[in-house]
C-alpha positions in Angstrom: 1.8 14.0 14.4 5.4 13.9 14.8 4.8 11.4 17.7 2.7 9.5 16.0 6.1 9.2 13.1 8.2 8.1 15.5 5.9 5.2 17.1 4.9 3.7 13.3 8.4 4.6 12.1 9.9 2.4 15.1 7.4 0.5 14.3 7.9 -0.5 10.8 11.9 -1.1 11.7 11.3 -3.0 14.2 8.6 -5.4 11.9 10.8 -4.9 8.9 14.4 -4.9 7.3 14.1 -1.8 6.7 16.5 1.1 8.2 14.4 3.2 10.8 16.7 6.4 9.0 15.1 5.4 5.9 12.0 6.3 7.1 10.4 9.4 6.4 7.1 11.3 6.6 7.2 11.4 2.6 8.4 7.4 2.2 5.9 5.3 0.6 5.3 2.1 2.3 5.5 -0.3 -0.1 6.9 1.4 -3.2 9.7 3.1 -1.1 9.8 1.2 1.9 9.9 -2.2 0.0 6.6 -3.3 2.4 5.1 -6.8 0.9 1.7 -8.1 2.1 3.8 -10.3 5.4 5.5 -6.9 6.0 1.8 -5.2 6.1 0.8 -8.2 8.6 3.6 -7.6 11.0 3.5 -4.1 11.0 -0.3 -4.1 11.2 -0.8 -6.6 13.9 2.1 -4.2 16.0 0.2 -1.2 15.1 -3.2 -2.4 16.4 -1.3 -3.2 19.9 0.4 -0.1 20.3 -2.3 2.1 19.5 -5.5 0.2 20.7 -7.1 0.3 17.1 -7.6 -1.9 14.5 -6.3 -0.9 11.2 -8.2 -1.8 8.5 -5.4 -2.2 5.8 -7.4 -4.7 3.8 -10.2 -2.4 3.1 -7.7 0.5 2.6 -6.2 -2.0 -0.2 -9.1 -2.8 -1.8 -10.3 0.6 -2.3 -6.6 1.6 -4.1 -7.3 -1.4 -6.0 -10.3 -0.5 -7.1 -9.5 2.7 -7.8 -11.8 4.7 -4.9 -8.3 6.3 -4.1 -4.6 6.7 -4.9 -2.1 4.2 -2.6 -1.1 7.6 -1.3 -4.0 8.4 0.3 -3.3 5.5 2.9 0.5 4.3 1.9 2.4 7.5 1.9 3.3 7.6 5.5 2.6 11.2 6.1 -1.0 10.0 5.5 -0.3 6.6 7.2 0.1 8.4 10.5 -3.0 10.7 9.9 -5.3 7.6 9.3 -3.8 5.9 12.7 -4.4 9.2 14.9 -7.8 8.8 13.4 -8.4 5.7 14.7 -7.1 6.0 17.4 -9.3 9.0 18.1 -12.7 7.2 17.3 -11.0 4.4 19.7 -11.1 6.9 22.7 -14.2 8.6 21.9 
């Protein structure tokens, strides 16, 4: 996985004002990383590029929203980059 940190953490700096040393496998995208919904875009859009997926952060959002699961589950980029190698992985199979 640690790969997989360093591509979305590169990533995210690279989308983002935010700090690639600020970045870490426990930071929260958007509560500790500061990520609005144009952030999510960017970073998104780069994602589905580098990886060959398509990231569904808008159903990931509304199922936080409604409760299905914590932001964590998706947000919390330790769980961010587990969710992309999935994808990823049903993108190869």
């Amino acid at each position: 996985m640690s790969s997989t940190f360093d591509r979305l953490a590169d990533i995210i700096a690279e989308n983002t004002d935010v700090e690639r040393d600020a970045i870490t496998m426990d930071s929260h995208l958007t509560e500790d990383l500061g990520l609005d919904s144009i952030d999510m875009f960017d970073v998104t859009f780069a994602i589905d590029k580098a990886f060959d997926v398509e990231v569904p952060v808008e159903e990931w959002a509304e199922k936080v929203e409604k409760g299905e699961v914590p932001a964590e589950h998706y947000f919390l980029m330790r769980n961010f980059c587990a969710r992309i190698e999935e994808l990823a992985a049903q993108a190869s199979a």
